[in-house]
C-alpha positions as CSV (number, residue, x, y, z in Angstrom):
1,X,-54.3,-48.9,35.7
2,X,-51.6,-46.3,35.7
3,X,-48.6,-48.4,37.2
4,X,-49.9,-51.2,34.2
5,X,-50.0,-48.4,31.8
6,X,-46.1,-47.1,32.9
7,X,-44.7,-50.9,32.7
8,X,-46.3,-50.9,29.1
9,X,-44.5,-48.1,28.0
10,X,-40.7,-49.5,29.9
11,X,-41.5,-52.5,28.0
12,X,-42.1,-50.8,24.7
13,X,-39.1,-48.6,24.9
14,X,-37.1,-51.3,26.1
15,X,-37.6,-53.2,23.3
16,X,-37.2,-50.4,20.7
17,X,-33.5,-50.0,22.5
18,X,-32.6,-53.9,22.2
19,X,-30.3,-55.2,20.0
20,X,-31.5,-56.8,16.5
21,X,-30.3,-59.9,15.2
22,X,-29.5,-60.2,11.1
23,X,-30.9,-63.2,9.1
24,X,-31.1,-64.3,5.9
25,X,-34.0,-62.4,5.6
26,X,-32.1,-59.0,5.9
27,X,-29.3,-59.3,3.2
28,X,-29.9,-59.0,-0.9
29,X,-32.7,-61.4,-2.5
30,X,-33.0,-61.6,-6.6
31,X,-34.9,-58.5,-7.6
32,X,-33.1,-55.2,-5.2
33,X,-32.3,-52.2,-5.6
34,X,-30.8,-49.6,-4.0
35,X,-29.8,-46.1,-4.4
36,X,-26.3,-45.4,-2.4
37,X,-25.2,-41.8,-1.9
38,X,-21.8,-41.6,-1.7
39,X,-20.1,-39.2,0.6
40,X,-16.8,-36.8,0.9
41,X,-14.2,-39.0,2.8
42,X,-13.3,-35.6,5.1
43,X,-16.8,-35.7,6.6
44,X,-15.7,-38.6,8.6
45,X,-13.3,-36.0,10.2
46,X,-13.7,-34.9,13.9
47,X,-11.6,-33.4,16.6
48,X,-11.3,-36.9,18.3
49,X,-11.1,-39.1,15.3
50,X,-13.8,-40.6,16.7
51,X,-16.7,-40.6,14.1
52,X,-16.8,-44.2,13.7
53,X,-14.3,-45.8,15.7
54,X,-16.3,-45.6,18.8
55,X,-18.6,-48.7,19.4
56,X,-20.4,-50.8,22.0
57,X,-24.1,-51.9,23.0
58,X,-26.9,-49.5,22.6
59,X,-24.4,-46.9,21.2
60,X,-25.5,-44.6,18.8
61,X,-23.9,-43.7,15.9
62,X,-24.8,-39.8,14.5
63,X,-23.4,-39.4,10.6
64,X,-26.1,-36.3,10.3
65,X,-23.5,-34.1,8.9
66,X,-22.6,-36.0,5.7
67,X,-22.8,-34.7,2.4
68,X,-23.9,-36.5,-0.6
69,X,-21.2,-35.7,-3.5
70,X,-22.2,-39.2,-6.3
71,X,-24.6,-42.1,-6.3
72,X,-24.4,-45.4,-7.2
73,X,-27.5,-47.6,-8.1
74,X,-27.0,-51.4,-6.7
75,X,-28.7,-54.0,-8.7
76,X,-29.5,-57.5,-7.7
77,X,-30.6,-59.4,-10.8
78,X,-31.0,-63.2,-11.8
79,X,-27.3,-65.0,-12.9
80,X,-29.3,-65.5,-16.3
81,X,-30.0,-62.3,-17.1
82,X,-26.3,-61.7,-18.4
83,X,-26.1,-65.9,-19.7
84,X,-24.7,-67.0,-16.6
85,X,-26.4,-70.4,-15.8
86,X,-26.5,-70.7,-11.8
87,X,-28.9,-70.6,-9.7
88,X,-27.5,-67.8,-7.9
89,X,-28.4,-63.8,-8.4
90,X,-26.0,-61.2,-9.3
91,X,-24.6,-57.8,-9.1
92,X,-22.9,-56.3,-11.9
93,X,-19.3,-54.5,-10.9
94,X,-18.4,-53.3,-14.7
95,X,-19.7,-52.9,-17.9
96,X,-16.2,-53.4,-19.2
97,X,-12.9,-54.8,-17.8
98,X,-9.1,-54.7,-19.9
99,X,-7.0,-56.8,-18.5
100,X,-3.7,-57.0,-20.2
101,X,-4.8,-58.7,-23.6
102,X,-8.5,-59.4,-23.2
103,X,-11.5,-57.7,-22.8
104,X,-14.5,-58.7,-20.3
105,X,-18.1,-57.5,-20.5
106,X,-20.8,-57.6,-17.8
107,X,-18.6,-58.6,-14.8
108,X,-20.6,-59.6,-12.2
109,X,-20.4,-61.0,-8.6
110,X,-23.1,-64.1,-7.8
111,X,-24.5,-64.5,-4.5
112,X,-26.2,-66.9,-3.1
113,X,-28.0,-67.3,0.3
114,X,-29.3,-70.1,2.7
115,X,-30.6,-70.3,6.1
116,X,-27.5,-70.2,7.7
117,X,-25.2,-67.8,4.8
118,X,-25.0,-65.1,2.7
119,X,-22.2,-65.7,0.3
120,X,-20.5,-65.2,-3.0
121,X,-21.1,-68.0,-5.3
122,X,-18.6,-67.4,-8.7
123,X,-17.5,-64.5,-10.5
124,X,-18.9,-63.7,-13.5
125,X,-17.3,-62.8,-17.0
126,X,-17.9,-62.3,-20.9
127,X,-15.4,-62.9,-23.1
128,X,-15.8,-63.1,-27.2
129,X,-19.7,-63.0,-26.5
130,X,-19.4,-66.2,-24.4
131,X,-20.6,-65.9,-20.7
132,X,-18.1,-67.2,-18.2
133,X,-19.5,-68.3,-14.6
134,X,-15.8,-68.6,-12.8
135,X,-17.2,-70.8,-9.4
136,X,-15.7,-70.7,-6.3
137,X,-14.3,-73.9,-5.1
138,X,-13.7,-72.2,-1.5
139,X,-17.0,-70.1,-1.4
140,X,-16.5,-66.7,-0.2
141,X,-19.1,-66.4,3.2
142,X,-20.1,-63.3,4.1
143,X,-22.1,-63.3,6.5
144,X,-22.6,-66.2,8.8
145,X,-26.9,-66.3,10.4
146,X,-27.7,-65.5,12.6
147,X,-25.7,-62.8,13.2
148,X,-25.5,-61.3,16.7
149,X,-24.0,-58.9,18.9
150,X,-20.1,-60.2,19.6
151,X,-20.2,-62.9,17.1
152,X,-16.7,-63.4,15.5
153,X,-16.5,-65.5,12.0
154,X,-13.0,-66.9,10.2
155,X,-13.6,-68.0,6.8
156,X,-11.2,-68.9,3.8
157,X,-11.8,-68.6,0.1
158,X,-10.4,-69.6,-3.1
159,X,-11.3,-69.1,-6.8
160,X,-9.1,-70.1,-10.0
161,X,-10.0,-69.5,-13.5
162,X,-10.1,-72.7,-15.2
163,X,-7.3,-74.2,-17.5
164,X,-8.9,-73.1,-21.2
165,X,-8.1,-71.9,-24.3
166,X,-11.0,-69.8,-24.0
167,X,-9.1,-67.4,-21.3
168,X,-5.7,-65.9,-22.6
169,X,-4.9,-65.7,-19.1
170,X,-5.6,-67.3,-15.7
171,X,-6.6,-65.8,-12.5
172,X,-6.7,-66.5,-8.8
173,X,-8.1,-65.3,-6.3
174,X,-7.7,-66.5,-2.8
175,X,-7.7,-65.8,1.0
176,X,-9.4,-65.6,4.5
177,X,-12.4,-62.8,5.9
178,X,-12.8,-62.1,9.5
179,X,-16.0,-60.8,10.1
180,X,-17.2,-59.5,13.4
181,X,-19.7,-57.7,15.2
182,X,-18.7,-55.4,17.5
183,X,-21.6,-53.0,18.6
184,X,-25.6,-52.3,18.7
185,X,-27.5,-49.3,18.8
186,X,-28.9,-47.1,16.6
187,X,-27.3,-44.8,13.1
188,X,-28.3,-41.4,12.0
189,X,-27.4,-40.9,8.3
190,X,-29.6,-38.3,6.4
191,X,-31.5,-40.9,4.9
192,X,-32.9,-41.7,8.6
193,X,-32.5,-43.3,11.8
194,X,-32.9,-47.2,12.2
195,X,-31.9,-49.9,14.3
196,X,-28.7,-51.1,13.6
197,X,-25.6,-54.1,14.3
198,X,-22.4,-52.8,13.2
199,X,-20.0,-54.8,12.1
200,X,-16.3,-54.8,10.6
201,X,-14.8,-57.3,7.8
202,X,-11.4,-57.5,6.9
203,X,-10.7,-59.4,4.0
204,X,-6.8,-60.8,3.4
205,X,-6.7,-61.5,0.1
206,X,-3.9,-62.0,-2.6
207,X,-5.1,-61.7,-6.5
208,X,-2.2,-63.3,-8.9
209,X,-3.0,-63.3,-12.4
210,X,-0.2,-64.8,-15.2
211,X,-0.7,-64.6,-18.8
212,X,2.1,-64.2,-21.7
213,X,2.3,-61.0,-23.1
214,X,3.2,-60.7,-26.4
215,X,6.2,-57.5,-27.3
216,X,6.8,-57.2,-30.8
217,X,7.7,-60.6,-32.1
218,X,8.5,-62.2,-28.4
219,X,5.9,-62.8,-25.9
220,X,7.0,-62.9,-22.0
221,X,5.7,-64.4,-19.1
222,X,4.2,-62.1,-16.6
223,X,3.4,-63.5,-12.9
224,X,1.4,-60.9,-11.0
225,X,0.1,-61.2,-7.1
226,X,-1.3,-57.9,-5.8
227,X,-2.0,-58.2,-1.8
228,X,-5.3,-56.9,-1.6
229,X,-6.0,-56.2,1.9
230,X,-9.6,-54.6,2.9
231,X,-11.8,-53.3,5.7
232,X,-15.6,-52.4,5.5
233,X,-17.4,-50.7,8.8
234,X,-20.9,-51.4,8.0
235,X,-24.2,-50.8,10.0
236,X,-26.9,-53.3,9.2
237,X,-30.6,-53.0,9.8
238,X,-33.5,-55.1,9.8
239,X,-35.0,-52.6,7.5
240,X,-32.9,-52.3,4.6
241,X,-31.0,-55.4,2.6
242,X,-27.9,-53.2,1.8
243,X,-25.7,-51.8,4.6
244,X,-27.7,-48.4,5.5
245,X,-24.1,-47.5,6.3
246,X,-20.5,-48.6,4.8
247,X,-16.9,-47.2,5.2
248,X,-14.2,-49.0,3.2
249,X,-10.7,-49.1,2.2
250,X,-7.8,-50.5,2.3
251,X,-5.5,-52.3,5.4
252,X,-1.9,-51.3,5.4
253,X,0.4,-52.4,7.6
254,X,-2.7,-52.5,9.9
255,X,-3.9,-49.6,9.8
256,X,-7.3,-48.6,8.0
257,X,-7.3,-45.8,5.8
258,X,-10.9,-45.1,5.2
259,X,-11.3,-43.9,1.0
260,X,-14.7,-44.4,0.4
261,X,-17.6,-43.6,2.3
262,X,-21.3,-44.7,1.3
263,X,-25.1,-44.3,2.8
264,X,-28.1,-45.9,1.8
265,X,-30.6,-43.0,0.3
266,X,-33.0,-41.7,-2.4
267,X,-32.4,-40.5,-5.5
268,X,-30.5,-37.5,-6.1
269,X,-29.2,-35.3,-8.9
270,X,-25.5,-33.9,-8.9
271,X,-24.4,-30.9,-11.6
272,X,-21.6,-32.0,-14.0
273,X,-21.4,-35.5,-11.9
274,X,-22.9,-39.1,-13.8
275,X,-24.4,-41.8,-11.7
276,X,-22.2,-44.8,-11.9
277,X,-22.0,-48.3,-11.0
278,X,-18.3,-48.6,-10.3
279,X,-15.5,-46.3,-10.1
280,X,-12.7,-48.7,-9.8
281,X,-10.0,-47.7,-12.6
282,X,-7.2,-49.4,-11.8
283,X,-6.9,-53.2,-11.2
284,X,-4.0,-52.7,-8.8
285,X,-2.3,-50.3,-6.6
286,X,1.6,-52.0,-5.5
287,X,3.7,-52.1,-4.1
288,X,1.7,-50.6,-0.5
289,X,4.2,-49.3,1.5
290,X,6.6,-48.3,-1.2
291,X,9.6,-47.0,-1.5
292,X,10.8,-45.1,-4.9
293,X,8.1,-45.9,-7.0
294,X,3.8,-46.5,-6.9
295,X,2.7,-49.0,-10.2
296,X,-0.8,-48.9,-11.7
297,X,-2.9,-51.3,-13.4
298,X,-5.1,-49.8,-15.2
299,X,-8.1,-50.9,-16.9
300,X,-9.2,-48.5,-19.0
301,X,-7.8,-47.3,-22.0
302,X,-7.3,-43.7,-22.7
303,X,-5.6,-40.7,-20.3
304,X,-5.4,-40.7,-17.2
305,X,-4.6,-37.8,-14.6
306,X,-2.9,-39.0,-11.2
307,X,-2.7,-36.5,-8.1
308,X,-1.4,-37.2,-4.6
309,X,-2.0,-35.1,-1.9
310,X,-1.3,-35.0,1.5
311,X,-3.5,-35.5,4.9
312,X,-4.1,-31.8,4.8
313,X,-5.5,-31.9,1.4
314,X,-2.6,-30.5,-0.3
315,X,-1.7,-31.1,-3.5
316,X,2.1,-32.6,-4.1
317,X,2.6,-33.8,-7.1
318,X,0.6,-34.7,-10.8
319,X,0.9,-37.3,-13.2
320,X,-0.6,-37.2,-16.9
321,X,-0.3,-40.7,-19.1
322,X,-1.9,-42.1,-21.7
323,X,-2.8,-46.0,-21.2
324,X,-1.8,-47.6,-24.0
325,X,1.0,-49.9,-23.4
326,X,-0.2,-53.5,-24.0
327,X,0.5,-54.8,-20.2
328,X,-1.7,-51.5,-18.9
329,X,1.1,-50.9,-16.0
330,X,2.0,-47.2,-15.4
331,X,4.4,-45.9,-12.9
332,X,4.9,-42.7,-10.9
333,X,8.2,-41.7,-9.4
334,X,7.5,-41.3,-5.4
335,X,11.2,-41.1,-4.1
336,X,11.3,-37.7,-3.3
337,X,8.3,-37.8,-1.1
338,X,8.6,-38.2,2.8
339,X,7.4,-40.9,4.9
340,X,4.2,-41.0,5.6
341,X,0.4,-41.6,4.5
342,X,-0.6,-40.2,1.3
343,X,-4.6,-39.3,-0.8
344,X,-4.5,-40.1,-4.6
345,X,-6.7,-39.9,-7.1
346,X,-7.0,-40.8,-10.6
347,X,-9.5,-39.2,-12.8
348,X,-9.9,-40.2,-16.6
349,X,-12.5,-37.3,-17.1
350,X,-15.7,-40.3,-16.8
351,X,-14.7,-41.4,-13.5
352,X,-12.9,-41.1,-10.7
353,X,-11.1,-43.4,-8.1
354,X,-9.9,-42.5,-4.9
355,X,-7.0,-43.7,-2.8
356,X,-4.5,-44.1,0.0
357,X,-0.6,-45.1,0.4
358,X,2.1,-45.4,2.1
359,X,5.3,-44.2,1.5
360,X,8.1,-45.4,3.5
């Protein structure tokens, strides 16, 4: 009884150490939510830079020591809830959006899910009152089911604002995601401990935008394609429908600078700091490397306050402007900088966006 008793308990705590498989089962259905805390970037920091590089099978991942500084509250709701007639369910990105000379309400990203993907479905924009389902003709997969251990996904995507009168502009947005999973194991955040399958995407994308842009009596031509170049480390669970753990940023000239670093949790409430849906100010960051200059679209009306600092947290030089100029490009001078990799933030007093360059 005792020998059948032990081999009960090796199976059990075998199993509890095995690696989990994702399904559609385990990413965002119509009707989530989800409270995300968001965390300082330097808390990734340790003597071995090796906080969330390291990965493997039944590896174990400890992000105890994180510190919760904002939240953001994720919100899966029904296309038609903002007038968007699909099928599909959506999360909302921004109340607002400028873009050169229009103004978007209620931009959203639809999803949609089958047995065998999780993916985004259209892009979702008001303009003049009118609600503006943009659909992908390339849909953009994100995850690929099931998902396992070693798995290694190449996908393409491509979506283009239709020809119309209705849109003073057109947009693009196309590209390719590699998504893989690279380790299995289990993550410690201080929401909990769960099993988990990490995984990396990296997402090459290029966003071009053209419109005419009136000045004074003339209008001009403006072409605009902004590399947009990403990587998320996230550590999926069969417990949660978010990522109980993501690190993002940007990919430049292959190398990953983390600049945002989010945990799912419970509520919390910050002194002096407003829960918000998206910090995202500026539309573009280019060129990334630069050279004598760093250009910012921003989307926001209003002033703005840019800082860089260095990878020691020290700050090196300030920028105050007011965004009113009817393309929304602003420019900082960068040529008497040194080579290397630089922090920025720009804070408009409501929000604040972080992030990272390089200056060649």
């Amino acid at each position: 009884m005792k020998k059948f008793l032990l081999l009960i308990l090796i199976v059990v705590f075998q199993e509890s150490r095995s690696q989990i498989t994702i399904t559609t089962s385990n990413v965002p259905v119509s009707g989530d939510t989800a409270r995300m805390s968001i965390a300082n970037i330097t808390d990734l920091t340790d003597p071995n830079n090796t906080l969330y590089t390291s990965t493997g099978p039944n590896f174990t991942w400890n992000f105890d020591s994180l510190r919760a500084i904002d939240q953001v509250f994720r919100k899966f709701e029904p296309a038609f809830t903002y007038g968007y007639f699909s099928s599909g369910y959506c999360e909302k990105t921004a109340d607002t959006l400028n873009v050169f000379i229009a103004s978007f309400t209620n931009v959203c990203d639809i999803f949609k899910k089958t047995s065998s993907m999780f993916y985004q479905d259209a892009w979702g924009i008001t303009y003049t009152g009118v609600a503006l389902p943009i659909p992908y003709s390339d849909k953009d997969e994100i995850y690929n089911f099931p998902l396992n251990y070693l798995d290694r996904d190449s996908t393409t995507f491509n979506l283009a604002t239709p020809t119309s009168s209705l849109i003073p502009f057109s947009y693009r947005r196309n590209g390719y995601r590699i998504t893989q999973a690279d380790g299995w194991g289990t993550i410690k955040t201080p929401f909990g401990t769960a099993a988990c399958l990490r995984v990396i995407t990296t997402s090459y994308e290029v966003d071009t935008i053209k419109a005419m842009i009136p000045i004074g009596t003339f209008t001009i031509p403006l072409v605009l394609p902004v590399p947009n170049y990403t990587r998320k480390y996230q550590w999926l669970t069969l417990t949660e429908h978010v990522p109980f753990l993501e690190i993002s940023g940007p990919l430049l000239l292959n190398i990953f600078l983390p600049n945002e670093v989010k945990f799912r949790d419970n509520y919390k409430t910050f002194v002096g700091i407003n829960e918000t849906v998206n910090n995202n100010l500026a539309l573009g960051i280019y060129p990334n490397p630069a050279t004598t200059e760093l250009n910012f679209i921003i989307t926001a009306r209003g002033i703005h306050d840019i800082s860089v600092f260095d990878l020691q947290g020290r700050l090196i030089m300030s920028e105050k402007f007011d965004n009113t100029n009817p393309v929304n490009k602003n420019t900082i001078d960068i040529s008497h900088l040194q080579a290397g990799i630089y922090a920025g933030k720009i804070n408009n007093g409501s929000a604040v966006q972080n992030f990272k360059f390089i200056k060649q």
